[in-house]
C-alpha positions as CSV (number, residue, x, y, z in Angstrom):
1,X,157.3,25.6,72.4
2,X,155.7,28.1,70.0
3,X,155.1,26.2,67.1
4,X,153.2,23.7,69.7
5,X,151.2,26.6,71.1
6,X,150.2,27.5,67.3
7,X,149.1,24.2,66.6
8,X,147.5,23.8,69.9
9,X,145.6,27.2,68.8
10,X,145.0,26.1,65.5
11,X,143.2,22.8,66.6
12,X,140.5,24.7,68.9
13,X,139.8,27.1,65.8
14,X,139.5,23.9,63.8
15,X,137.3,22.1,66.3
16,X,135.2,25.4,66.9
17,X,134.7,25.5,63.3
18,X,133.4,22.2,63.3
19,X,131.0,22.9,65.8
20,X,129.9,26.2,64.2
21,X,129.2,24.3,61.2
22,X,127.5,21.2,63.4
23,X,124.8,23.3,64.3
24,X,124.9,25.3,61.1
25,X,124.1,22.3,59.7
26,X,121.4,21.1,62.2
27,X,119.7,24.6,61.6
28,X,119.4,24.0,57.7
29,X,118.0,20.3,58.3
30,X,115.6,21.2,60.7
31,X,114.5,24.8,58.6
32,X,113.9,21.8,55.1
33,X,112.0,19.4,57.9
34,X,109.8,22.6,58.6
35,X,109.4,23.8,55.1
36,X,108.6,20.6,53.9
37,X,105.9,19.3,56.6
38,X,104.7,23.2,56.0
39,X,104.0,22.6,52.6
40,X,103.0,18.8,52.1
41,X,101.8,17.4,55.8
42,X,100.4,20.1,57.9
43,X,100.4,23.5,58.5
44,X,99.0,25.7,61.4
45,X,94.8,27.6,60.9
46,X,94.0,30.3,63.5
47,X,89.9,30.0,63.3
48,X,88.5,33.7,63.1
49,X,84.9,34.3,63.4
50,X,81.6,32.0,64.8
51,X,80.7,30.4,61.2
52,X,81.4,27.0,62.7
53,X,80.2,27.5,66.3
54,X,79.6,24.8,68.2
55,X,82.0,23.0,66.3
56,X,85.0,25.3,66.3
57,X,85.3,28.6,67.8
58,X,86.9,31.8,67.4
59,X,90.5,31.7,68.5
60,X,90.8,28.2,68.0
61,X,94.6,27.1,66.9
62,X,94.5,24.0,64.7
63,X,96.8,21.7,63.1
64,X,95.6,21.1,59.5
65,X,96.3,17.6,58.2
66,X,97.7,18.6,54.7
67,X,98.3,14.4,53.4
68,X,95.2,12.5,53.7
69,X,93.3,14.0,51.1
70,X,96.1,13.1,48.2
71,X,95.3,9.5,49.2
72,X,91.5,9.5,49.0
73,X,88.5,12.3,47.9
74,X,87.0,14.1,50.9
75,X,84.0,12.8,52.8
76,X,80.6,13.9,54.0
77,X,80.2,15.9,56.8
78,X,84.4,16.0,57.1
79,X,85.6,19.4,58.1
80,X,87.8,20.8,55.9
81,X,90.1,24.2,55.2
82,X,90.2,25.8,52.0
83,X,91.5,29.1,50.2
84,X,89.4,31.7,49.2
85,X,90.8,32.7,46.2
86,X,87.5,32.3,44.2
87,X,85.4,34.7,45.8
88,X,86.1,38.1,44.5
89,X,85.0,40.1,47.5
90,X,87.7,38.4,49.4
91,X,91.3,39.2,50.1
92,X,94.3,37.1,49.0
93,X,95.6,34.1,51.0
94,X,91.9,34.4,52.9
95,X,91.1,30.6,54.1
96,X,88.2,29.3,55.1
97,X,86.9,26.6,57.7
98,X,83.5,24.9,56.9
99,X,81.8,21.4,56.8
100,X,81.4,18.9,53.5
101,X,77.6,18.8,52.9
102,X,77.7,17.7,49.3
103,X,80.1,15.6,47.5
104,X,80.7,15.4,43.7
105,X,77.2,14.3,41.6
106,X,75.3,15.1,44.8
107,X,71.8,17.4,43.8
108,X,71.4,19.7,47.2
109,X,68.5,21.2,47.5
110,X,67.4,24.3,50.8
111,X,64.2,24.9,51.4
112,X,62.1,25.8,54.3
113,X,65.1,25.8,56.1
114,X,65.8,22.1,55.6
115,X,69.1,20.9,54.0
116,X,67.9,17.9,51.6
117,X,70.8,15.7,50.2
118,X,69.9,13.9,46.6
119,X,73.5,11.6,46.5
120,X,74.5,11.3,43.2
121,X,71.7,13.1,42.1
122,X,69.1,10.0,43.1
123,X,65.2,10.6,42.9
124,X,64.6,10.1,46.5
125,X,66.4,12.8,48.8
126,X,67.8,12.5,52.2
127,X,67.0,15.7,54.7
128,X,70.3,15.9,56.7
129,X,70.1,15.0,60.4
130,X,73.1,17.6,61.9
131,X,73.7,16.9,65.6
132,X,76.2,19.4,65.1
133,X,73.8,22.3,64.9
134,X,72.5,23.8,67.9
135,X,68.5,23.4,68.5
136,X,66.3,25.6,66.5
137,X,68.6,27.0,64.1
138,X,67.7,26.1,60.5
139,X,69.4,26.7,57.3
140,X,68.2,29.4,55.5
141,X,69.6,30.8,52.0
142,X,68.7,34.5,50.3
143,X,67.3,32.8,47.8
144,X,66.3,28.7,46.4
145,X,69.3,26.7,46.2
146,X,69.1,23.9,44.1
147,X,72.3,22.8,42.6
148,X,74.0,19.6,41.1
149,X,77.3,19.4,41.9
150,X,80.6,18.9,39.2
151,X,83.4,16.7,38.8
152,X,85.3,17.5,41.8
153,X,83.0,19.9,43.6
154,X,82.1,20.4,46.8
155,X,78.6,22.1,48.6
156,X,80.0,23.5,51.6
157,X,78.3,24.8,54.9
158,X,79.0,26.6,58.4
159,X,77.8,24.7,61.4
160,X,76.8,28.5,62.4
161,X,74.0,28.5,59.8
162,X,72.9,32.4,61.0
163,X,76.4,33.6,60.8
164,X,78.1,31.7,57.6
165,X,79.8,33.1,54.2
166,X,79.2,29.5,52.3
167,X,78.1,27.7,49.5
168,X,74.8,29.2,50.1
169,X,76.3,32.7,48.9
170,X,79.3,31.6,46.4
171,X,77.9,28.4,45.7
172,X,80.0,25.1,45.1
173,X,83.6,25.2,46.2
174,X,86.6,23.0,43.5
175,X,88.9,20.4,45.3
176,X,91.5,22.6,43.9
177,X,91.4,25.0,46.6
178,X,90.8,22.7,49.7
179,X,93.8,22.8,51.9
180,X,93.1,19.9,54.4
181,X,91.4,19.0,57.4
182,X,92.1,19.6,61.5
183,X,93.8,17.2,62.6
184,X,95.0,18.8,65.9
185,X,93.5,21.4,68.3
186,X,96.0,22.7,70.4
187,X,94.4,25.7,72.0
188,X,92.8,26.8,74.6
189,X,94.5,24.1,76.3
190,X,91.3,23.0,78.0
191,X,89.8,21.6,74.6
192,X,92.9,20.1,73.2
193,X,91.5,18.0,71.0
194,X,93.3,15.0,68.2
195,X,90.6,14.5,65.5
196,X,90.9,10.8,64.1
197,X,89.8,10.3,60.6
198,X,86.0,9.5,61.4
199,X,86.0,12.1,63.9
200,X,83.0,14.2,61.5
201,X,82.1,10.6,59.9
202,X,77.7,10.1,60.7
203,X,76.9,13.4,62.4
């Protein structure tokens, strides 16, 4: 009878081994999930500040798509997420959300407080129609900005025009440092919004 009750014993600290190592297990699979969709697929953006009022707003919890843009380049008018790293004045790890205004060859041009577009650096410009502006705000700059834009680099600007650290100031941002795109907003939960890819696409 005693040598049963051992093995009887033994079996339930065998099985509750099992089960300890179960979830174990289950813990570690789901912590490489996390880490990986972290790193490659999306990660979570807290917006701070107004320099993309109406657009987004401060407090704003995103979901930033981290995939699409290492299957095709970025597009006009797209809003994306980048690091800071670049500017001097700003800390480490600093990201920043603002919209594509220029792409890569594009000449962009302020003046007068009029955003004029000359894609891939064509004679004839394009002044920028931005529904996504409110009324009677125009885009002014400290000084003339009149740049032609790199290989893979970006002219970059905050639908807040009044209230925007952009490529105005720091001038053109490299694809290097772009992060992704929202793809989610998940709070406040009265604006929950799913951005499809042609959400920005025409403004």
């Amino acid at each position: 009878m005693a040598m049963e009750a051992s093995s009887e014993t033994q079996k339930k600290s065998n099985t509750i081994w099992l089960e300890i190592w179960d979830f174990v297990k289950t813990i570690i699979i789901f912590a490489i999930i996390y880490v990986v969709i972290r790193t490659y697929v999306a990660q979570p953006f807290l917006v701070r500040g107004r320099s993309m009022e109406q657009t987004f707003s401060d407090g704003d919890y995103l979901v930033v798509d981290e995939l699409s843009y290492r299957f095709r380049e970025p597009k006009r008018f797209e809003v994306i997420v980048f690091k800071t790293d670049f500017i001097a004045e700003n800390a480490p790890q600093e990201y920043y959300i603002k919209r594509i205004i220029g792409l890569p060859g594009d000449r962009i041009v302020i003046k007068d407080g009029k955003v004029l577009v000359y894609e891939n650096n064509s004679i004839i410009p394009t002044e920028l129609s931005e529904a996504y502006i409110s009324d009677g705000i125009q885009t002014l700059a400290p000084e003339l900005v009149d740049i032609t834009l790199g290989e893979n680099k970006y002219f970059v600007l905050g639908d807040n025009r009044g209230n925007s650290s952009d490529s105005r100031y720091w001038g053109e941002l490299d694809k290097s440092y772009i992060v992704g795109k929202p793809m989610v907003r998940l709070l406040p939960l009265n604006n929950l919004t799913f951005f499809s890819q042609e959400e920005f696409e025409g403004n």
